[in-house]
N, C-alpha and C positions, 0 to 999 in steps of 0.2 A: 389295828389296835383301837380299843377305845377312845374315843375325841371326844368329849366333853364338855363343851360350853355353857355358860349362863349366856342365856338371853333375856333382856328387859325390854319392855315396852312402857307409853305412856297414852294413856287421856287427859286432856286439858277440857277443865269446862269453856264451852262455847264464850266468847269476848263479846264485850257491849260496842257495838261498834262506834257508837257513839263518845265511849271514855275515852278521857283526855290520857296520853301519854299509855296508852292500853299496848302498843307493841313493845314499850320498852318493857314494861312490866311482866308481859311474857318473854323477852328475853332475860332477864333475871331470871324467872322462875326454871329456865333452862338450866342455865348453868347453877340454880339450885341443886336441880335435879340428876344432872350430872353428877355433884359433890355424895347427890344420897344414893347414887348407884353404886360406887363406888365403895361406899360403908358395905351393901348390900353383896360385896365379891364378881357384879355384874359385866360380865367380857365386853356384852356386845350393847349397846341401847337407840331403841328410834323410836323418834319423834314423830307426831303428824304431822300433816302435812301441812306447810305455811301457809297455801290461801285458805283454812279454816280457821286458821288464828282471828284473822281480823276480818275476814269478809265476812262472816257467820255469824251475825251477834243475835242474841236471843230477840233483840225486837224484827226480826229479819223472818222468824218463824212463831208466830203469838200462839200455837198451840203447843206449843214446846212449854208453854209456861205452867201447864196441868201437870208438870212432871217434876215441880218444884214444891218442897213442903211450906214455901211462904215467897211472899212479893219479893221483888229485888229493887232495892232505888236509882234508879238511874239519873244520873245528872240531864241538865236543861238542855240536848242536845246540842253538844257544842261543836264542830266542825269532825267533818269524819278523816281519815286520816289520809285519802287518797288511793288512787289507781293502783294496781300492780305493778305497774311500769315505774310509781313514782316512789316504790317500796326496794324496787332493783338493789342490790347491793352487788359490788364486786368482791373476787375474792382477798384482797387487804383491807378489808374495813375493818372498823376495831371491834365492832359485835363478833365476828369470824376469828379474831383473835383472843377475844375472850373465850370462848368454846374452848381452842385448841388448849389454853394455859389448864382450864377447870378440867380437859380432859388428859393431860397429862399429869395434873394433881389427884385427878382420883383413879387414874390408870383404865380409864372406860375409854375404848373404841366408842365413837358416836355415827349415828346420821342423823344428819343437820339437815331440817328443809330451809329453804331460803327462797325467796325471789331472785335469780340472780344475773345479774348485766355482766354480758361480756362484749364488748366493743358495742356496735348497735342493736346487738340481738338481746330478749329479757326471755328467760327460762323459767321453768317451775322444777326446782332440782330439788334431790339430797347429797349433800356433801358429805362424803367420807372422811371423820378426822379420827387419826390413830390413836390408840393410848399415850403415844407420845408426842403426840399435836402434829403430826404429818399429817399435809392437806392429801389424799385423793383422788383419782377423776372424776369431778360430778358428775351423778348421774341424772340428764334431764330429760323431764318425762318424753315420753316421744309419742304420745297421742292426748296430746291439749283438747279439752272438749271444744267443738266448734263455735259454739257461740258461750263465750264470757270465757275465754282464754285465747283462739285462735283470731277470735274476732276483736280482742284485745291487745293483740303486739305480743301476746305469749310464741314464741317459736319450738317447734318440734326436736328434740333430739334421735340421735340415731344410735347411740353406743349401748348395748348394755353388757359388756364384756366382764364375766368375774373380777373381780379384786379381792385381795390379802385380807382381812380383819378377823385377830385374834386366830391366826394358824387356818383358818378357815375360807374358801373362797365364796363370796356372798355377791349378791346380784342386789337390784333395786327395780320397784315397780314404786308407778302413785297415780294412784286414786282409779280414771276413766281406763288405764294400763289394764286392769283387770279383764278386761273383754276384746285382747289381744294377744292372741294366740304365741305370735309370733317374741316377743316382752320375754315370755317364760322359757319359753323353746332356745332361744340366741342367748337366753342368761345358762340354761341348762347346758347346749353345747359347749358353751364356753370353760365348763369344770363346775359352775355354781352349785352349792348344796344348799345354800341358804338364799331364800328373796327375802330383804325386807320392803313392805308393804307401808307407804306412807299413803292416809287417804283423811275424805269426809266422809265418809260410811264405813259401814262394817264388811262387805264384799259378799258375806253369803254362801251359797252355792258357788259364785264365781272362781272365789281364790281356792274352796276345797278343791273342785274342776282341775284348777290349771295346775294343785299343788300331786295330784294324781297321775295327771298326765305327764308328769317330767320328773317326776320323783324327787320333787321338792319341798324341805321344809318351808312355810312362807307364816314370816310372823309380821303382825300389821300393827300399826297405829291409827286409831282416829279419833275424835270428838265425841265421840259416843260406844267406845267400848273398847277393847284390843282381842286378839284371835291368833293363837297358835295353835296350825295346822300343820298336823302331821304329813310326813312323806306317802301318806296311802288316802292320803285325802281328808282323815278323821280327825275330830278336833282334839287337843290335848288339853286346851282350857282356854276356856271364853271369859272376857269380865263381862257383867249383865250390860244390856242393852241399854243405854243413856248412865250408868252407873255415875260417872261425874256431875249429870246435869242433876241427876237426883241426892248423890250425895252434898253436891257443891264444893267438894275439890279435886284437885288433879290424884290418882293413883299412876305406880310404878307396880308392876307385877314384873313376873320373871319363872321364867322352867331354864333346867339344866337336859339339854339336847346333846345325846350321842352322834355324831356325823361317821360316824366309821360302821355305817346299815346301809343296808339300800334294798330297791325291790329286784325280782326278780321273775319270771315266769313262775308258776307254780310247780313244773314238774323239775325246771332248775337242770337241766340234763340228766336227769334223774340221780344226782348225787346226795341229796338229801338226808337221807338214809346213813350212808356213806358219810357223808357231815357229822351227823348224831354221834353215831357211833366212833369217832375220831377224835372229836373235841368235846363234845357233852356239853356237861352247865359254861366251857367256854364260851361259846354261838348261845343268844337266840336265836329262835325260826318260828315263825307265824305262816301259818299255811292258810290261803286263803283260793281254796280253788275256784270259787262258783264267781269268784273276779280276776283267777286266771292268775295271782299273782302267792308270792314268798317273800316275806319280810326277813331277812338274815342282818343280824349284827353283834359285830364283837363284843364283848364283854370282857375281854381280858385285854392288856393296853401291852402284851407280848403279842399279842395275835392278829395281825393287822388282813384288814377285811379283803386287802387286794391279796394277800397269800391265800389266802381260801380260794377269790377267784379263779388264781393260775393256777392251782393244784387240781381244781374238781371242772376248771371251764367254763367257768359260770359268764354268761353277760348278764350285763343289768336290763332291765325292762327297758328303758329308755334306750340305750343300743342297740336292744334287738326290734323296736321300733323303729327306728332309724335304720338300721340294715335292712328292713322288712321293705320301706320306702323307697332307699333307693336300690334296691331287686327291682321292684315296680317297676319305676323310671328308665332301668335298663332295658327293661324287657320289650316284646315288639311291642308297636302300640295298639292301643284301643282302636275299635270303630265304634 
């Protein structure tokens, strides 16, 4: 059956690191943001990721200031607001419960980035909170860049195991994640259809990559743009490159994303055909063979995309990659 979601994303312009009370102010503007998602019919929405909040302030990158139409004033440097370690929040603090209330009042699934302390350890997560303020397993990144994370009391997570939001099971990556195979692959096996993408860059090449290789939608947020990538790798819609920093405020976008597609070999056990002719304008089918693959999805929300599987045989690319592997691994070995 057709599955349907909205998904939102956000840009925040770059913080002065220097401003006084500058993270409380971006948490307000959060749970603003939540409120106008919610106007917006938005299922699902992520934020960037928390250490660009505040570590990133425009006097941090002074060529970054060519991309503004006029000076910005910043106050007489007043103390900066501290470490990562000293930003830690646990999961009862009352910023975390403000989220869950605004996200239960505008009926928006959130992911929350946070710094977050659990006993001795300090994370760089997103927090999963429900439409109905249920907390989540956070998920924390599990490849901290070495130095100004690893080398800062940041610790590694290990889980990326799908979770529930809005009917859908969604995975999490952030930021340096993107150039780790394995991130998409353990979200993939685990059921995920959806990565959301918390970062300080845009990913590029990298997150189309990995959103091809696992037949992953992956939609990002960060400081300088947001990017929803299609399950075949292609973009479905980019906001421009520094948009916030040139417009100078935060935008919320959003696409309504089918989850009941996937890919497939191209020849599909050659039922194709056989498809066509059975269900019609029910199925699309993208045939894309010079990349080996078929894009099949329902379009009717009576027709659910696993009954076509069982009836015609179909596996998805990503299973038949994974079958493919471990054949390999069975097999005698290499010299």
């Amino acid at each position: 059956m057709s599955l349907v979601r909205r998904i939102g994303t956000t840009s925040f312009l770059y913080g002065d690191s220097r401003a006084r009370d500058r993270q409380k102010r971006e948490r307000e503007a959060v749970v603003r943001w939540i409120g106008e998602a919610g106007t917006l019919g938005i299922d699902i929405l992520v934020f960037q990721e928390e250490y660009s909040f505040w570590h990133s302030g425009l006097e941090d990158a002074p060529g970054r200031m060519s991309f503004l139409p006029a000076p910005i004033e910043r106050p007489a440097a007043p103390p900066t607001e501290g470490s990562m370690s000293d930003l830690a929040i646990g999961l009862d603090h009352p910023y975390i419960e403000r989220v869950r209330e605004a996200s239960r009042k505008a009926g928006v699934n959130v992911a929350l980035p946070i710094v977050e302390q659990d006993g001795d350890s300090v994370y760089n997560s997103l927090l999963p909170v429900t439409s109905e303020g249920k907390l989540l397993r956070p998920y924390r990144k599990m490849f901290p860049v070495p130095v100004g994370e690893l080398s800062a009391g940041i610790s590694p997570g290990s889980c990326n195991t799908a979770q529930v939001m809005a009917g859908v099971p969604v995975s999490f990556a952030i930021c340096f994640d993107a150039h780790f195979d394995e991130v998409f692959t353990d979200a993939r096996r685990s059921g995920a259809r959806l990565v959301l993408w918390s970062s300080m860059w845009m990913g590029g090449a990298w997150i189309r990559a990995q959103a091809l290789r696992n037949g992953l939608y992956i939609v990002s947020a960060t400081p300088d743009g947001c990017t929803f990538v299609d399950i075949d790798g292609g973009i479905i819609s980019e906001s421009p490159s520094l948009w916030p920093q040139i417009e100078g405020h935060n935008n919320l976008v959003f696409e309504d994303l089918n989850f009941d597609r996937q890919i497939y070999h191209c020849y599909a056990g050659g039922a194709l055909n056989a498809i066509r002719q059975k269900y019609g304008s029910r199925v699309h089918m993208r045939n894309r063979p010079q990349d080996s693959i078929v894009i099949i999805e329902s379009l009717d929300p009576d027709l659910p995309l696993a009954e076509i599987e069982k009836e015609f045989g179909l596996k998805s690319w990503f299973r038949y990659i994974e079958e493919a592997r471990a054949a390999s691994r069975a097999a005698a070995p290499r010299r």
